[in-house]
C-alpha positions in Angstrom: -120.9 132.2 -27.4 -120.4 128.6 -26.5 -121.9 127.0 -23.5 -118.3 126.5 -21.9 -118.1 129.9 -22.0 -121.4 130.8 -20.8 -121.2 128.5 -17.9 -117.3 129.3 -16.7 -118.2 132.4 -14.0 -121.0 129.7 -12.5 -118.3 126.5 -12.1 -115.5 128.8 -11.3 -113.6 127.9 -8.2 -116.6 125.3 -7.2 -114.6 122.6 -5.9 -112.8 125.6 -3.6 -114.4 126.2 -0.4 -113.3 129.9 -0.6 -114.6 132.8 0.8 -117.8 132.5 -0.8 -118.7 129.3 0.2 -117.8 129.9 3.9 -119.2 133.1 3.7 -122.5 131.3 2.8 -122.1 128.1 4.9 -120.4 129.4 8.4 -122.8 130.7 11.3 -121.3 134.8 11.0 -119.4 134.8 13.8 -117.3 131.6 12.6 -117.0 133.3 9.4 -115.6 136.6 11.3 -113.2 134.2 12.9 -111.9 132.8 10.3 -111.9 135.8 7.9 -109.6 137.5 11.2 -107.5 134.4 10.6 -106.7 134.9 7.4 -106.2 138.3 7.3 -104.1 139.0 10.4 -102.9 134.9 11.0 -104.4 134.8 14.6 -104.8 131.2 16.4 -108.1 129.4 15.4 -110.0 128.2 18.4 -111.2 124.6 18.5 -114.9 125.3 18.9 -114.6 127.7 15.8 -112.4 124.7 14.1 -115.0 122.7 14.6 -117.9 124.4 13.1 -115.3 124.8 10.2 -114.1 121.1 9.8 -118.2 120.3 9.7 -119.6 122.4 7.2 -115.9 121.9 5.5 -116.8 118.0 5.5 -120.5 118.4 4.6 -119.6 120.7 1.8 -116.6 118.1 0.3 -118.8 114.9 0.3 -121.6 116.8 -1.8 -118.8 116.9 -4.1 -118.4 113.3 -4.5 -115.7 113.3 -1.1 -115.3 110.5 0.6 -111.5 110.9 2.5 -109.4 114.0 3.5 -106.1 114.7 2.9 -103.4 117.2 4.5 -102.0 118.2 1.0 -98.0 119.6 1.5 -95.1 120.2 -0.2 -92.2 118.1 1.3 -88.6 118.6 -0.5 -89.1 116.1 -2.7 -90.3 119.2 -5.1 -93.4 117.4 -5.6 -96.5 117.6 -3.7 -97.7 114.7 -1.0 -100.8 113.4 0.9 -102.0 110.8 3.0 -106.1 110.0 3.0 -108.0 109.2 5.8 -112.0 108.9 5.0 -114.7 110.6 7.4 -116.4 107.5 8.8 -116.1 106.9 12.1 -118.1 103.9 14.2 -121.1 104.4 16.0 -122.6 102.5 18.8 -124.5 100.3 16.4 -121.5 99.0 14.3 -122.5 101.2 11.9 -120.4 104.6 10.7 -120.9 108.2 10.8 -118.8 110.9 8.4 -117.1 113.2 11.0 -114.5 115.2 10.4 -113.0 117.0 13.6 -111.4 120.6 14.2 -108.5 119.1 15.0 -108.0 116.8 12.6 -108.2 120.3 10.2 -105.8 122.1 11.6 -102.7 119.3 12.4 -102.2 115.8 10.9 -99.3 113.5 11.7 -98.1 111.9 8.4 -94.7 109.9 9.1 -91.8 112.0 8.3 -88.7 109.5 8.4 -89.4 109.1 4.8 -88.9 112.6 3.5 -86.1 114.0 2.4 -84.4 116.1 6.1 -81.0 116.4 5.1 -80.0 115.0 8.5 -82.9 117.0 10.5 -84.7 114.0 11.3 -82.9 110.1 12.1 -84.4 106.9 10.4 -86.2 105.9 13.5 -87.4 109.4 14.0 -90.9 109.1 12.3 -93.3 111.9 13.9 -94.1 114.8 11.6 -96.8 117.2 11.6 -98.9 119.1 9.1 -100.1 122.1 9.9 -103.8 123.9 8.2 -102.7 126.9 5.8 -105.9 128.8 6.0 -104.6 131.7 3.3 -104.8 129.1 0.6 -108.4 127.7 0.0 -109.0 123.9 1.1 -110.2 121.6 -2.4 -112.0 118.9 -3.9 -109.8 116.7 -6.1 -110.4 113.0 -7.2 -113.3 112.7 -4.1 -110.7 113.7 -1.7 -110.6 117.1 0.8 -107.1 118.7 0.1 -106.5 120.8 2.8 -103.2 122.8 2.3 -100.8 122.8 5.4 -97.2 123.4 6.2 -94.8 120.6 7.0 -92.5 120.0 10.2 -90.8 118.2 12.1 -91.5 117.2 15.7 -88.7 119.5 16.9 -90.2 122.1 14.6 -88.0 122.2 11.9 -89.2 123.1 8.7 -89.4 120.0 6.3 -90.9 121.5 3.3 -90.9 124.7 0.7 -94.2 126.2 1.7 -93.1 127.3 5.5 -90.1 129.2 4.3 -91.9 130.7 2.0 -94.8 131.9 4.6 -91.9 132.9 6.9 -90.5 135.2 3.7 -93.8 136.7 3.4 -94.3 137.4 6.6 -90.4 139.0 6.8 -91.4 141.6 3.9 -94.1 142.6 4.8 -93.2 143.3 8.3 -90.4 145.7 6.3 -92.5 146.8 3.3 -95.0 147.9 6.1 -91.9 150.1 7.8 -91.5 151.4 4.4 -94.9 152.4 3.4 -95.6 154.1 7.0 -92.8 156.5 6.5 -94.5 157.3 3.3 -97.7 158.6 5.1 -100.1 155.3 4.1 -101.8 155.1 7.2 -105.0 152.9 5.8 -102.5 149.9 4.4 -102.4 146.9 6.9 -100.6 144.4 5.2 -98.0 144.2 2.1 -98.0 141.0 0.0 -95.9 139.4 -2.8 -97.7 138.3 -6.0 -96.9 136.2 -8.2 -97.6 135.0 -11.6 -95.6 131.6 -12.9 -96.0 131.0 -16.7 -95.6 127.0 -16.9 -93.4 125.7 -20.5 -93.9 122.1 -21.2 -93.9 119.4 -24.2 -96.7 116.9 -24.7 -94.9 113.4 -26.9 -97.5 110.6 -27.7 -97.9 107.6 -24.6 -97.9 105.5 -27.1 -93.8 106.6 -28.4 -93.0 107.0 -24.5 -93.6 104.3 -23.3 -90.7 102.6 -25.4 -88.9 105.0 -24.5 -86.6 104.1 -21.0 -84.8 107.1 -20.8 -88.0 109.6 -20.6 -90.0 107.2 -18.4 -87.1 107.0 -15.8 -85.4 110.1 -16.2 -88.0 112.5 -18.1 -85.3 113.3 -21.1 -83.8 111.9 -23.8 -80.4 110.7 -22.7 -80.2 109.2 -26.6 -81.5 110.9 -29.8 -80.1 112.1 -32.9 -81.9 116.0 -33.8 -84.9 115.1 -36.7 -84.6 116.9 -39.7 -86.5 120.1 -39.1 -86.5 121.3 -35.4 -87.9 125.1 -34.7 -85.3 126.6 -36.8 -88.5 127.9 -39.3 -90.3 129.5 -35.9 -93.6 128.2 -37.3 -94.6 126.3 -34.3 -94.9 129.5 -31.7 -98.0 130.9 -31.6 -98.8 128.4 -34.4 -102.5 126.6 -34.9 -102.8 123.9 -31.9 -103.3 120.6 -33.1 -106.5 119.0 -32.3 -105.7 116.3 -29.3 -103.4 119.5 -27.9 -106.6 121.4 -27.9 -108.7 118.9 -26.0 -106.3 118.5 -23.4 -105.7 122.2 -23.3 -109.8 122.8 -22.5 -110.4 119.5 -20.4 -107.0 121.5 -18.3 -108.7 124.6 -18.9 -112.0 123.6 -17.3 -110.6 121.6 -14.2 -107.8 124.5 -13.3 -111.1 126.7 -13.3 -112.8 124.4 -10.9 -110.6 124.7 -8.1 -110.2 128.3 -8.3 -106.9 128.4 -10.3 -106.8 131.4 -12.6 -105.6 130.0 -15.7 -105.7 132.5 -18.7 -103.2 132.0 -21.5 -102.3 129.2 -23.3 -100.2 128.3 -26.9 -97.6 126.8 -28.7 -93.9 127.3 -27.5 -91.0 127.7 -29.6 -89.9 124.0 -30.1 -92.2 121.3 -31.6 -94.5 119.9 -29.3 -93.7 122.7 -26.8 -96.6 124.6 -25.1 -97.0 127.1 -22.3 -100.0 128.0 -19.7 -100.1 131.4 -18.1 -102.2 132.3 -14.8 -103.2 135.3 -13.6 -101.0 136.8 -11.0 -102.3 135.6 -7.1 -100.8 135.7 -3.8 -97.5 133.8 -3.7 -98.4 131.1 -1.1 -101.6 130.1 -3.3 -99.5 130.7 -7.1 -97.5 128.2 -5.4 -100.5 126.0 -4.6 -101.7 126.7 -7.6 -98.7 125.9 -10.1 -98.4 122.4 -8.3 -101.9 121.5 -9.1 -101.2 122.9 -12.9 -98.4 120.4 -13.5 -100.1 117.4 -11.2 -103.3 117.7 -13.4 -101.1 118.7 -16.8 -99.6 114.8 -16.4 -102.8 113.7 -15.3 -105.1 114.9 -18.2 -101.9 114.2 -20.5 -102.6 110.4 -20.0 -106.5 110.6 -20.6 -105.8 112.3 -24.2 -103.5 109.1 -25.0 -100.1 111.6 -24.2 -97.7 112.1 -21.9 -96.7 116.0 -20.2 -93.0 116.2 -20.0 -92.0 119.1 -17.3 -88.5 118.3 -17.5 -86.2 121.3 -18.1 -84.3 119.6 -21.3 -85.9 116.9 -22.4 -84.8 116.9 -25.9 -81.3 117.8 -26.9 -81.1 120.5 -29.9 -84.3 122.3 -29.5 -85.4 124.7 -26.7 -86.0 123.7 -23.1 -88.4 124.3 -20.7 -89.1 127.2 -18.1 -91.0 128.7 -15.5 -91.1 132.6 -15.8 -91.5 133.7 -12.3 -93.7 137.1 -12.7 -93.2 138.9 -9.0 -94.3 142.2 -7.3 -95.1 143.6 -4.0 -98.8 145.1 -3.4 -100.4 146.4 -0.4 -103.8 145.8 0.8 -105.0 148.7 -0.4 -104.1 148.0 -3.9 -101.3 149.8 -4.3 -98.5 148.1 -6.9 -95.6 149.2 -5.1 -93.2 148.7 -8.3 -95.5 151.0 -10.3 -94.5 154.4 -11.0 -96.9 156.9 -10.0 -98.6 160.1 -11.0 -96.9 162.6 -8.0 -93.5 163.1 -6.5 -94.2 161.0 -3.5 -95.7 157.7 -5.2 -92.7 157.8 -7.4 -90.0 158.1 -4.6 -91.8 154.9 -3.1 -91.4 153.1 -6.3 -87.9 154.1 -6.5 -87.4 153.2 -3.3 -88.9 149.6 -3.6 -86.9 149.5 -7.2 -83.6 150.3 -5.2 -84.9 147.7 -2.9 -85.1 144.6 -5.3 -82.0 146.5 -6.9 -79.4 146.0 -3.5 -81.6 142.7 -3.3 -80.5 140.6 -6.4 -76.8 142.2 -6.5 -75.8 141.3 -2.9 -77.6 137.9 -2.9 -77.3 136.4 -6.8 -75.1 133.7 -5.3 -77.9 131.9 -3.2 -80.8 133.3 -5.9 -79.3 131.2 -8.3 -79.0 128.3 -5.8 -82.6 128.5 -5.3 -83.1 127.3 -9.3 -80.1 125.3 -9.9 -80.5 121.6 -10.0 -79.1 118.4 -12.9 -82.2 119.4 -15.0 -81.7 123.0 -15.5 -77.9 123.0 -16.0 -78.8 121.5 -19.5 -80.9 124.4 -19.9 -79.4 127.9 -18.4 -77.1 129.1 -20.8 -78.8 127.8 -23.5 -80.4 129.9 -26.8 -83.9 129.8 -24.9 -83.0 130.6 -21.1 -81.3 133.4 -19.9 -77.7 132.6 -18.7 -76.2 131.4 -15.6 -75.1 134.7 -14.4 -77.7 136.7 -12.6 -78.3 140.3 -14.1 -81.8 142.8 -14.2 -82.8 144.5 -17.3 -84.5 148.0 -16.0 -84.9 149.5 -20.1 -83.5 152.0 -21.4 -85.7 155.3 -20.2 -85.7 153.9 -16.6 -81.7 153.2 -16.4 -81.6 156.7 -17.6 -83.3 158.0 -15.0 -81.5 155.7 -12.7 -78.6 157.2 -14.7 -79.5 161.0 -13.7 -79.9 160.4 -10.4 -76.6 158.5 -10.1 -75.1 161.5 -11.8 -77.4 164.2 -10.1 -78.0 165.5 -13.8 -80.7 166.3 -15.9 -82.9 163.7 -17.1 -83.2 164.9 -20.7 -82.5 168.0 -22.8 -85.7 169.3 -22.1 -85.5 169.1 -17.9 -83.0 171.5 -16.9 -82.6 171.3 -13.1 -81.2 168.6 -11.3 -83.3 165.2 -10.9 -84.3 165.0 -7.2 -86.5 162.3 -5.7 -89.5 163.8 -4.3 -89.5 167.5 -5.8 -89.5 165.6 -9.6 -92.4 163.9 -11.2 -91.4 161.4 -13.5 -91.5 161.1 -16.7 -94.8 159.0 -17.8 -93.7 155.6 -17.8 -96.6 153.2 -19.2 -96.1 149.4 -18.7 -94.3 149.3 -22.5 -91.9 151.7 -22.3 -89.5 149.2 -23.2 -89.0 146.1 -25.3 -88.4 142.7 -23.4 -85.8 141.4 -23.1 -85.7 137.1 -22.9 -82.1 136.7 -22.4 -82.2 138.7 -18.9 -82.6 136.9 -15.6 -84.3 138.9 -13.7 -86.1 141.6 -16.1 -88.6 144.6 -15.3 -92.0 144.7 -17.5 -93.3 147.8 -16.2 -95.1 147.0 -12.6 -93.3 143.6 -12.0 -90.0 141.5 -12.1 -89.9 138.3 -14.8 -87.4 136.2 -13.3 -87.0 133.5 -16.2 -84.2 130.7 -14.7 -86.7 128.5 -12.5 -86.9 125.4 -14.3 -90.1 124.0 -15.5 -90.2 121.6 -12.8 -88.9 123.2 -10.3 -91.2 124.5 -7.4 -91.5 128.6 -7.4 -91.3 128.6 -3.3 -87.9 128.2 -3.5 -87.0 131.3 -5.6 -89.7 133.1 -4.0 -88.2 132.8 -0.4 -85.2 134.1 -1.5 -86.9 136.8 -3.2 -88.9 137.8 -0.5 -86.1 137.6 2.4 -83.5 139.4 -0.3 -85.8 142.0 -0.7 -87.4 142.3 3.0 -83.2 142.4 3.9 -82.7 145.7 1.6 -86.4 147.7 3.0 -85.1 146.4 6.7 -81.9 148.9 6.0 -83.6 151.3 3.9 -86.4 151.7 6.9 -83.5 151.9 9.4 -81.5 154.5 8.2 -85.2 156.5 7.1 -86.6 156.6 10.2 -84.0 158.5 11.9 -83.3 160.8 9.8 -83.8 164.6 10.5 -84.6 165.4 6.7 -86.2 162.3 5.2 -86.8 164.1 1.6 -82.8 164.6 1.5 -82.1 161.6 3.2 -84.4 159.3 0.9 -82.7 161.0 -2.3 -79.1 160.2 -0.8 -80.6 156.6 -0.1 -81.5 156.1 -3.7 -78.7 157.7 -5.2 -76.0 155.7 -2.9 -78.0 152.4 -3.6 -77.9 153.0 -7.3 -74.2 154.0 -7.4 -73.3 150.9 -5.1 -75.4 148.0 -7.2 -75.6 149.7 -10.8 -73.5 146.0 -11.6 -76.2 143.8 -11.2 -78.0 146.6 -14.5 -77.4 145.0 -18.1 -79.6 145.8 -21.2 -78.0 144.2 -23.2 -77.9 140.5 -25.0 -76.9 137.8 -21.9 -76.2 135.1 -25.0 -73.3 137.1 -26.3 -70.0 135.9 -25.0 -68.8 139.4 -24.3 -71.3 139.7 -21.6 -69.3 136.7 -19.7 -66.0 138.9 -20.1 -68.1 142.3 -18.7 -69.6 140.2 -15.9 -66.7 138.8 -14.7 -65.1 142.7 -14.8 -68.1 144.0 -12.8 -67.7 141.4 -10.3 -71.0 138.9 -10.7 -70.7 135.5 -10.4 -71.3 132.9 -13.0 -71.9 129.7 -11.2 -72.3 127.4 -14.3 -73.8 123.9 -12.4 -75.6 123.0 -9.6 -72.3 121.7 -7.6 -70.6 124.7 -7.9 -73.8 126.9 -6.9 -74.9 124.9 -3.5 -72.1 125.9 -1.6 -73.7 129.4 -1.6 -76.4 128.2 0.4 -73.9 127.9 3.6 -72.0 131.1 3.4 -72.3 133.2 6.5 -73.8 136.2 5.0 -76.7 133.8 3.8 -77.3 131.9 6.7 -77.6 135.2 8.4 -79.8 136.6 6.3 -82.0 133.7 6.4 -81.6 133.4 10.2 -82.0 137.0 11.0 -85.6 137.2 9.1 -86.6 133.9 10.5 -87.0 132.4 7.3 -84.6 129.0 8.5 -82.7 128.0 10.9 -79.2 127.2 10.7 -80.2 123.7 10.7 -82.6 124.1 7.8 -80.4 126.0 5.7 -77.6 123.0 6.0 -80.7 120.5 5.7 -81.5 122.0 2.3 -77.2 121.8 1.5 -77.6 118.3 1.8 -80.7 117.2 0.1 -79.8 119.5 -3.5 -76.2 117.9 -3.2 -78.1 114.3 -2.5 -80.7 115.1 -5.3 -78.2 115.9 -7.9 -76.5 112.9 -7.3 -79.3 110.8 -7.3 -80.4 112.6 -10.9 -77.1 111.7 -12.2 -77.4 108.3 -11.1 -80.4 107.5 -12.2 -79.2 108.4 -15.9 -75.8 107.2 -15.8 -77.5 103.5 -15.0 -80.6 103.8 -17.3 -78.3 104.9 -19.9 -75.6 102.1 -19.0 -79.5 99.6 -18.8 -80.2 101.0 -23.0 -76.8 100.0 -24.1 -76.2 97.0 -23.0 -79.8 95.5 -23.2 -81.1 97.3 -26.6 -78.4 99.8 -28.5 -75.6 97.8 -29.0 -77.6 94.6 -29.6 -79.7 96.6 -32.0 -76.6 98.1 -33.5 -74.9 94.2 -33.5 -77.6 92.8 -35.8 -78.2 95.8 -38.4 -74.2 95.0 -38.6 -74.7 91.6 -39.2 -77.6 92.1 -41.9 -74.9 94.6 -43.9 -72.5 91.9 -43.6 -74.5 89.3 -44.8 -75.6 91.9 -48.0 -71.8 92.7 -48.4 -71.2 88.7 -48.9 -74.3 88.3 -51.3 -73.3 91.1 -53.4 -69.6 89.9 -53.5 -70.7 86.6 -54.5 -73.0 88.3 -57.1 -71.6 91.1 -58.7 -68.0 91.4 -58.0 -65.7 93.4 -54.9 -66.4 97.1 -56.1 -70.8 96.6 -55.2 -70.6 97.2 -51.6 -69.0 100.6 -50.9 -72.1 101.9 -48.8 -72.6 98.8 -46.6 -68.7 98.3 -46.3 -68.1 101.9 -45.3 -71.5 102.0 -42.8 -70.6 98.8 -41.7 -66.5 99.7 -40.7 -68.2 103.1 -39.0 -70.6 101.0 -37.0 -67.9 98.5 -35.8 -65.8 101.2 -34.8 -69.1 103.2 -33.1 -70.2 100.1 -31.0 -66.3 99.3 -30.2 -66.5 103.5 -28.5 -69.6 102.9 -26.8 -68.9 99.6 -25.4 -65.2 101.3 -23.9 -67.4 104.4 -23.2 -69.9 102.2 -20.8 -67.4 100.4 -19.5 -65.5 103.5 -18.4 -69.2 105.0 -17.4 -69.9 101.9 -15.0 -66.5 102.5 -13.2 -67.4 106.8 -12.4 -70.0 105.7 -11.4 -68.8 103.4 -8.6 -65.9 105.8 -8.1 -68.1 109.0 -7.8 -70.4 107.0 -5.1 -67.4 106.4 -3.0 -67.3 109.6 -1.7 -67.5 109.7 1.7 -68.5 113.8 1.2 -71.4 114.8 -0.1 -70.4 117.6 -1.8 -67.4 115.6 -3.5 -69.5 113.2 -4.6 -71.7 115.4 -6.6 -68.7 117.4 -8.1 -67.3 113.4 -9.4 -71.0 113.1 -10.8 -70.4 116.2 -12.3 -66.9 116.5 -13.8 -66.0 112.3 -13.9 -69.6 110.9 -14.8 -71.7 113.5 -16.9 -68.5 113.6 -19.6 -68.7 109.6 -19.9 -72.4 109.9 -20.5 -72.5 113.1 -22.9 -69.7 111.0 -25.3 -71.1 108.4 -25.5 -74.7 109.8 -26.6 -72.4 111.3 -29.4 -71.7 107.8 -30.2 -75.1 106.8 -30.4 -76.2 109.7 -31.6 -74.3 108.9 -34.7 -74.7 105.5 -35.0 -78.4 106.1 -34.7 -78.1 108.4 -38.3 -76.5 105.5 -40.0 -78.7 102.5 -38.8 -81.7 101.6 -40.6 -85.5 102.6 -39.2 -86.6 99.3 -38.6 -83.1 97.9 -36.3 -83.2 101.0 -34.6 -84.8 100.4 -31.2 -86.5 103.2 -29.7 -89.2 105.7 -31.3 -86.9 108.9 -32.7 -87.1 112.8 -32.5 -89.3 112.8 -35.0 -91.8 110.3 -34.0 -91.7 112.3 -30.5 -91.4 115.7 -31.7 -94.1 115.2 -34.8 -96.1 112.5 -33.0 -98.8 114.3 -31.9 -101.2 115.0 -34.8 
């Protein structure tokens, strides 16, 4: 056993001041307070945030802290932070290191600057952070991260963690309903957990940084496919190379340190693809948690001489990347409420909470798939290694059937002869592998939990998550409505069930998303296939959305037109940003590049003319005619792109001007890679430009 290994229970989670720590550092009634605080979400008083921010302060600078930070999640989909350092003067002119309850538990870091969708003018600057105290403050680069909420001064919500504490809070104020009725007295709280495996591809600095496209984009928007791409399958779950390795245990090591549970890591199915895998937490911190992954992932990246690219398609031919977003609902007590259990009554709750998430994802796919759609991902969804745009759950085969049976108020199997009834029939035993996966399904059932596989690898998992959690808080608010008054609730819970499954059995499909058949069934049950971001957003203001979102007090009618604004503004920001890098490459390196490898087969055609006679120069005559004619298309093709893209911008309407980006712009720019593409395959190594595929595929060695 190695030391690292010997070593890793004693560093775990030191730069976290978690429970342990306070536990040991707080006087015991401050602990009590703030263990009531996290548990229940009661008020904080000062005094007690005092005693907190102290020992919080002394504890950070024996860790090398100097400044503290409210660290928060605005909707740039990045994280941000403003330091301020603990000295303070003293009488003498001197300092002291304080660090005040107050300034804990609310900063002010300017929020004009953010994006608000219209919630907040220009001149409007005041924004507060508010402390989190569910997700652990941290030590990172000599710096306190304390993790807060976001808002504005009129209390708007100008981030993704507050929506998604407001979504927790909204299921388990229903899941709690639910469980009551089910006789679990002891359980005091239900929580979401979640679990979000992380896809990414590591490319040499030394490639990327000639490379304009992935330093201001994070793709390719130019590159013809190498010669060998994954088509073999020999790089999944293949040996890691040794600088992939290095990076992967220095990442290792430093997740560990601040508390995040990182457990599996390997190769992905494209070349210089790789994936990390935590173990499942509570959703708030998995949030936390997967931002610090991919801010220390391009961190670490750069200190092993590469780069971490998290974009969703950064290479064109071979896979992209994703987030599998691993969910479930526990209670306090332990109890996995999408388990099955061992009697009657524990498996009529997990039908119950199945029918739940069921009604959830079929009446709400529209404004689910809104919550993952965005310019990155549209190159991805669809694709052979994401499921496709249409949301759809894969429950297996065994528990369809007895979805099936109940639906049908038949007999499970040959061998059960009465009728299936929730709560006089035990289920059949249903271990976590009853079923094969299936990776072309949206939204798929592993045996205690849902794999929701379209958030993009950038993409925060608050987003999908609030949607989750309000969907599924929306279907236990009914289910608990119609329960509690009912005279019989054995025979009203199996009519419940059976109704739910015979009203939503749509949103069920087993079989393989990729095949285009499933587009012509989809359509025939009635599900949407929203195919792009601009055609998904609207989804976010339809009525039945904003009141679900308004009637859980997840947002505000505000907030939900805010967030309208901003993924219509982002997408055409994306889409700007590439069409003018792009438009930047060609005319300041491609065609030039092209120009003079044209010249130098013009000047060989000439030599060997002179020299050996008309009939010596079919290969540089014919490359050279295909060229001219190539650069000829792209120079039209820019030309044509430089005018979308003024036209597109024009727009007076937001929404207009992302569906131009979309339908006038993103054309313009995907010919005229083919152009390049090509020309690219016939231009020699040395005139061409930029490192290729295969120097930033097979870089890394």
């Amino acid at each position: 056993m190695d030391t690292i290994t010997k070593t890793v229970p004693e560093y775990f989670g030191a730069n976290v001041f978690d429970d342990m720590t306070m536990r040991s550092r707080l006087p015991k009634e401050t602990y009590k307070a703030m263990t009531r605080t996290i548990k229940y979400g009661r008020s904080l008083d000062i005094t007690v945030a005092n005693v907190v921010a102290n020992a919080m302060k002394d504890w950070a600078m024996e860790r090398g802290a100097t400044h503290f930070t409210h660290w928060f999640q605005p909707m740039t989909g990045i994280t941000a932070e403003k330091h301020d350092s603990f000295i303070s003067p003293d009488d003498t002119g001197r300092v002291i290191m304080e660090f005040s309850g107050k300034e804990l538990v609310q900063g002010e870091p300017d929020a004009s600057s953010f994006p608000s969708g219209g919630l907040r003018a220009t001149f409007e600057a005041r924004g507060y952070t508010a402390w989190d105290p569910t997700s652990y403050a941290f030590v990172k680069d000599g710096v306190l991260c304390i993790p807060t909420a976001f808002c504005s001064f009129a209390g708007d919500a100008l981030d993704k963690k507050t929506p998604l504490l407001r979504s927790m809070e909204a299921l388990n104020r229903q899941a709690m309903r639910i469980v009551k009725l089910f006789g679990y007295t002891d359980v005091t709280s239900v929580k979401t957990t979640v679990g979000p495996e992380q896809e990414y591809f590591l490319v040499d600095r030394e490639f990327y940084n000639k490379r304009p496209d992935l330093i201001f984009t994070g793709r390719t928007l130019f590159g013809s496919r190498a010669p060998k791409g994954q088509e073999l399958d020999d790089h999944y779950f293949g040996a890691i190379k040794p600088r992939v390795a290095a990076f992967m245990k220095e990442l290792d090591e430093e997740l560990w340190r601040l508390g995040v549970y990182a457990k599996t890591e390997h190769n992905e199915a494209a070349p210089a693809q790789h994936e990390l895998a935590p173990i499942f937490t509570t959703t708030n911190i998995a949030a936390d948690h997967n931002q610090l992954t991919m801010e220390l992932m391009q961190k670490l990246a750069k200190k092993h001489g590469m780069v971490c690219l998290l974009h969703e398609k950064p290479f064109a031919g071979v896979a992209g990347s994703g987030k599998h977003n691993n969910w479930s609902m526990s209670t306090n007590t332990g109890i996995n409420l999408l388990n099955p259990g061992e009697t009657p009554y524990e498996n009529a709750l997990f039908l119950l909470c199945l029918c739940a998430v069921i009604k959830a994802i079929d009446e709400y796919q529209d404004i689910l798939r809104v919550s993952v759609a965005s310019a990155g991902n549209d190159h991805r969804l669809g694709a052979a290694e994401a499921p496709p745009a249409i949301i759809s759950m894969f429950l297996g085969d065994e528990l369809t059937a007895i979805l099936s049976a109940l639906e049908k108020e038949t007999s499970y199997s040959a061998q059960e002869k009465s009728l299936m009834r929730v709560g006089v029939h035990v289920l059949p035993k249903f271990p976590r592998d009853t079923t094969d996966r299936n990776r072309t399904s949206p939204f798929a059932f592993t045996g205690n939990k849902f794999e929701f596989r379209m958030v993009g690898s950038s993409e925060s998992i608050s987003d999908c998550n609030t949607v989750i959690n309000t969907a599924v808080a929306e279907s236990l608010c009914i289910f608990a409505d119609e329960l509690e008054h009912a005279e019989n609730f054995e025979t009203a819970l199996h009519d419940l069930i059976v109704k739910t499954i015979r009203n939503h059995k749509r949103i069920i499909f087993n079989g393989n998303g990729y095949d285009e058949s499933w587009v012509r069934e989809a359509e025939k049950r009635g599900l949407l296939n929203l195919r792009s971001t601009p055609e998904a957003i609207p989804c976010w203001i339809k009525e039945k959305n904003i009141e679900l979102f308004r009637k859980h007090k997840v947002f505000t009618e505000r907030e939900i037109r805010a967030r309208y604004e901003i993924q219509l503004e982002t997408y055409v920001k994306v889409l700007n940003i590439e069409a003018l890098t792009m438009v930047d490459m060609v005319h300041k390196d491609i065609l030039p590049a092209v120009s003079a490898y044209g010249r130098e087969l013009g000047d060989t055609i000439i030599k060997k003319k002179q020299a050996i006679g008309a009939l010596a120069c079919v290969y540089e005559t014919e490359t050279l005619t295909t060229l001219s004619a190539l650069t000829d298309s792209i120079y039209h093709g820019v030309r044509a792109l430089e005018l979308a893209i003024t036209e597109a911008k024009s727009n007076k309407d937001s929404f207009a001007r992302a569906k131009a980006f979309e339908t006038e712009v993103l054309p313009k720019m995907k010919a005229i890679r083919a152009c390049v593409d090509h020309a690219e395959c016939i231009t020699g190594a040395k005139a061409w430009p930029y490192p290729t595929y295969s120097e930033l595929l097979f870089g890394v060695r």
